[in-house]
C-alpha positions, 0 to 999 in steps of 0.5 A, spaced: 139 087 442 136 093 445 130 094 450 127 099 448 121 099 453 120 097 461 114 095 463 112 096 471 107 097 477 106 103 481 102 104 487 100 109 491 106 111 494 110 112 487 113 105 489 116 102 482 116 095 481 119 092 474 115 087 471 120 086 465 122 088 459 121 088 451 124 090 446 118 094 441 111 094 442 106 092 435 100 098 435 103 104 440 101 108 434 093 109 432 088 114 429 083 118 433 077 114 432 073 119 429 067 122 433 060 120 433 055 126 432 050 128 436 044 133 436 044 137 442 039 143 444 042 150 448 035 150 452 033 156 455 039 160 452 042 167 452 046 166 448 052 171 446 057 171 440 056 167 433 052 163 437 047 170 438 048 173 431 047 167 426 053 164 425 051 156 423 059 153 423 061 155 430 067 150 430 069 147 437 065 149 443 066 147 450 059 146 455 060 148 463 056 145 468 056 149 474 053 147 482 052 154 485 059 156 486 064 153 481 065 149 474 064 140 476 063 138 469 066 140 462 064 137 454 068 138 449 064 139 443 067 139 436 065 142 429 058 145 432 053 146 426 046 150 429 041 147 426 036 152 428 033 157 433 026 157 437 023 160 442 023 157 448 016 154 450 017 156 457 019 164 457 019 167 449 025 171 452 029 165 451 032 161 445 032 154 444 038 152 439 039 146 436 046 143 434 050 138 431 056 136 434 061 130 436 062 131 444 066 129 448 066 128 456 073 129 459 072 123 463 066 120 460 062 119 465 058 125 468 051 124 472 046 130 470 047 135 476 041 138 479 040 142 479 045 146 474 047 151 470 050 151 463 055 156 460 057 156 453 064 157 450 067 158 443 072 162 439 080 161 439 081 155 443 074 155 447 075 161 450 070 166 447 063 166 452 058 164 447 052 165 454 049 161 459 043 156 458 038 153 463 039 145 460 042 142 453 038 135 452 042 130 450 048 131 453 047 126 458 046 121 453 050 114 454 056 113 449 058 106 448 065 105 450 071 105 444 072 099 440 079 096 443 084 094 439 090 089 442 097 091 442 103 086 442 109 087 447 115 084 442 121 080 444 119 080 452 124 079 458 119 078 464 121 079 470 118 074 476 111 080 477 110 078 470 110 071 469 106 071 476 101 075 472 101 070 466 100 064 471 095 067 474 091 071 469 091 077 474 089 082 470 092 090 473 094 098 471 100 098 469 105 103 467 109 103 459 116 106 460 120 107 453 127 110 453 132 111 447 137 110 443 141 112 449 137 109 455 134 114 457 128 115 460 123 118 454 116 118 455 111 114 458 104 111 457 098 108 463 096 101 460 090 096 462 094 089 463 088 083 461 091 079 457 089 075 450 095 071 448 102 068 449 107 065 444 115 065 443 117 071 441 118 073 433 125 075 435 127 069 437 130 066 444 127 065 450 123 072 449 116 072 448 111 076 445 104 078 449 098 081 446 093 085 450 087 087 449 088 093 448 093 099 446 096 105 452 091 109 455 091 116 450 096 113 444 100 117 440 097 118 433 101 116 427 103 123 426 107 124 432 112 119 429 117 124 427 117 127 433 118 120 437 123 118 432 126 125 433 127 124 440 129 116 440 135 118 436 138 124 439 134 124 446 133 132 448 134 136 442 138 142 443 136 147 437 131 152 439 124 152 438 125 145 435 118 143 436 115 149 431 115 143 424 111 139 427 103 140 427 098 139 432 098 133 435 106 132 434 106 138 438 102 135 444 106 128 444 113 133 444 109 134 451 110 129 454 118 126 451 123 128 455 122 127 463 121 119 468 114 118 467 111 116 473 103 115 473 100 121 477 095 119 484 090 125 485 092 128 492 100 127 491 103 133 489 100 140 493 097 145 488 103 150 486 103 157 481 108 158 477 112 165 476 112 169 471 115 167 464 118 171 458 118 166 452 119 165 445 112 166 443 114 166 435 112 160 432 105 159 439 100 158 434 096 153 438 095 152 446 100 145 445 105 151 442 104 156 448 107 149 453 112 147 447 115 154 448 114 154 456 117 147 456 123 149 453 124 155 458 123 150 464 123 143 463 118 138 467 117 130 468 112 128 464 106 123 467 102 118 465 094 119 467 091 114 471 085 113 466 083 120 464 083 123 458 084 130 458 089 133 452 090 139 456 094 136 463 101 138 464 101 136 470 095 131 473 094 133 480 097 140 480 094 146 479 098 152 474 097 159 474 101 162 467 102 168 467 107 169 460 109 173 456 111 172 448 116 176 446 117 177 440 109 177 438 103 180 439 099 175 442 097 175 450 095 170 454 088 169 458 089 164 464 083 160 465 081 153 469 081 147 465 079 140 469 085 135 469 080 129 471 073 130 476 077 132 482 084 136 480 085 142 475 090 146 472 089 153 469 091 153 462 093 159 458 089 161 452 093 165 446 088 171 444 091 178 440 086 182 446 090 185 451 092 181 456 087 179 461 089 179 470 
């Protein structure tokens, strides 16, 4: 019987303790909870764009607040529809906008900065300056948590930290490691141990099947399962740009296949800017794309975050400065900052068709 997955402890040090291992896990693989929507208001706006020229479906938005010298919270706001436009009661100059929209803080729990500065961006990726805004009423609302939804680990051979565990009902932050079929090391995921049941596992034997309260730290959707099973049965695949078929969110999980995952602490790894890279830009048709085709050109370990919920990461804790080129295409890349959790960035590149931007 094969143990596709081991479950272990990382502390600070990136010291790895084994607690065991198991041969599946029942419920990896969910659906994004939809979004909740919300009414937001840009007031005290000077707005540029689409958001100034009438256009009611804005599409993806993202919400920057700035202290007075750099960016410390960033929204992102899905499907934006304006709702309306007024005056604003303090300077007529002003516009106040309403919108509706799903929001999403990075790490979902921003305290309202004061005093603050709001900038507003849109277009291709939420790259695009939409303007500025004195506040936006509603952005500080509180959110309830998701629902959890339990995970089982099937057919486990726990080692002596896991059955400690389970006498003690010690509950911890664990990391998740699955390999192929070959046993080599695919791809990683951070999970919650709290644990809700125990029993003689369906497998037979002496392993057992544990239930946790709920599933891995950002869970690979269903849509990402062919990627997955792509990986599992021929581990690296060696033809060119084999990521291309898959969409959005299958390309975002190919990210993270390939490397020994680890759990990355902030402070561990010293800032570094990459080179310059001249990639197959041929089939970049999304930012998961640009790090597909970047990855094939200079394969990196991938890492699971210690609670933060950025879908942008290639490396928590690391700060990258792309500068590629797509050859074959007309694309260029524009560089900008993206938060990987409230303390570490990374710059992200953003496809646009203008000229290239330094």
């Amino acid at each position: 019987m094969q143990f596709d997955f081991e479950v272990a402890y990382v502390d600070a040090e990136d010291e790895v303790t084994s607690w065991g291992r198991c041969v599946g896990v029942a419920g990896l693989f969910r659906e994004p909870m939809p979004p909740t929507r919300e009414l937001l208001t840009f007031a005290g706006s000077v707005a540029a764009g689409p958001l100034a020229e009438g256009g009611n479906r804005l599409g993806a938005m993202c919400v920057e607040a700035w202290n007075d010298e750099r960016p410390v919270q960033w929204w992102d706001l899905a499907d934006v529809a304006v709702l309306a436009r007024r005056p604003h009661a303090g300077d007529p100059s002003l516009v106040d906008i309403v919108v509706e929209a799903a929001v999403n803080p990075d790490d979902g729990s921003h305290a309202l900065l004061r005093p603050a500065r709001f900038k507003l961006f849109g277009g291709l990726g939420a790259s695009v300056p939409y303007g500025i805004c004195t506040s936006v009423n509603g952005l500080y609302a509180e959110r309830p948590e998701p629902s959890e939804i339990p995970m089982t680990l099937l057919g486990c051979e726990p080692a002596a930290p896991m059955l400690a565990a389970l006498t003690d009902g010690e509950d911890e932050f664990l990391l998740i490691r699955a390999r192929d079929r070959a046993g080599r090391s695919m791809t990683g995921y951070s999970l919650y141990w709290r644990v809700e049941q125990t029993r003689p596992s369906v497998l037979g034997g002496t392993l057992i099947d544990i239930v946790l309260s709920d599933g891995v730290d950002e869970p690979p959707p269903p849509v990402a399962r062919q990627a997955w099973d792509e990986w599992y049965e021929g581990g690296r695949p060696s033809t060119p740009n084999a990521w291309a078929k898959y969409p959005a969110e299958g390309r975002k999980a190919w990210l993270t296949f390939g490397g020994e995952p680890r759990l990355v602490y902030k402070g561990k790894e010293a800032d570094r800017t990459a080179g310059t890279y001249h990639l197959d830009g041929t089939y970049v048709t999304d930012i998961e794309g640009l790090h597909c085709a970047r990855r094939s050109w200079a394969p990196v370990a991938t890492s699971a975050r210690t609670g933060t919920r950025s879908g942008r990461t290639l490396r928590a804790g690391t700060e990258w400065a792309c500068r590629s080129l797509l050859s074959g295409t007309s694309r260029r890349l524009r560089a900008r900052r993206w938060r990987t959790s409230s303390t570490t960035w990374i710059t992200a590149c953003r496809t646009s068709r203008r000229s290239w931007v330094s």
